[in-house]
Structure formats: C-alpha cells, structure tokens
C-alpha positions, 0 to 999 in steps of 0.5 A: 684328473684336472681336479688332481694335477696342476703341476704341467705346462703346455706351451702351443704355437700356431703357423700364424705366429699364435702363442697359447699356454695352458698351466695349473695354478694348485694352490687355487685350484685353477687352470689358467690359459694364455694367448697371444698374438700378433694384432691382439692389442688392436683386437682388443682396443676394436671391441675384442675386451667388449666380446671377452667380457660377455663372452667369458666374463666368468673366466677372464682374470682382471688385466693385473693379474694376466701373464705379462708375457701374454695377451689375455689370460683366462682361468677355469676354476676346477673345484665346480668341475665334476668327477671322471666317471668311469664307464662300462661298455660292456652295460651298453646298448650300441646306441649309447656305445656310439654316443661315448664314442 
C-alpha cells in the first residue's frame, strides 16, 4: 500500500507540545517524517544530531532539505520495501495464526 499511495498527510500532536507529520513524496517515492519539539534545538546541539546520524543515518535528510517548520525531517525510501502479501488463515496451523496475529 505504501509503495502505491503518497498522496496523505498525517499531522499528530503530543500532551507535551510534541508535533510529528508523516507525508509522501510521489515523485521520489518517499515517505518523509517530521518532528518538532519544545528543546529540540538544545537536544540536538547536546549530542542528539550525533545519535540521529548513527542512529539513522540511512533516513536523515541533509539539514537543507528538512521542512522549515520542523526539527528534524527523516525519509524512507518505498522502492526497497517488499510487497503486502496476503495471508490465508485458513493454511495455518494455530501456532503460525497467533504468530500473525
């Protein structure tokens, strides 16, 4: 489903004024996601950019292209991610059902 539709954007918002969006890129088949927060500049300044870039680094986006309105912006690539597949429970064993589940 990711891989098809890039078109939505969810915003969320936390109890301790925490901002966090989620939206699609379709040309270059990305999805990119967004935070903000109230310390994120002293966070970040206090080894919080060191944990993202060996944390993430195959998600962070260079500070130039991360959106203006947020703190960090990371991005997910959908072309590497695999297809749904569909699943038959009717073909499983109980063990395999609760695994799923």
């Amino acid at each position: 489903m990711i891989q098809e539709n890039y078109t939505d954007t969810q915003n969320c918002y936390d109890t301790d004024n925490v901002s966090y969006k989620i939206f699609g890129l379709e040309n270059l088949k990305q999805l990119r996601f967004c935070y903000r927060g109230n310390a994120s500049k002293e966070i970040l300044a206090a080894g919080g950019m060191d944990m993202l870039k060996e944390i993430y680094a195959d998600y962070l986006l260079p500070e130039s292209e991360w959106d203006p309105s947020f703190d960090v912006t990371l991005k997910i690539d959908c072309d590497g991610l695999p297809k749904t597949q569909k699943i038959s429970k009717k073909t499983m064993d109980e063990d395999t059902q609760e695994k799923v589940r």
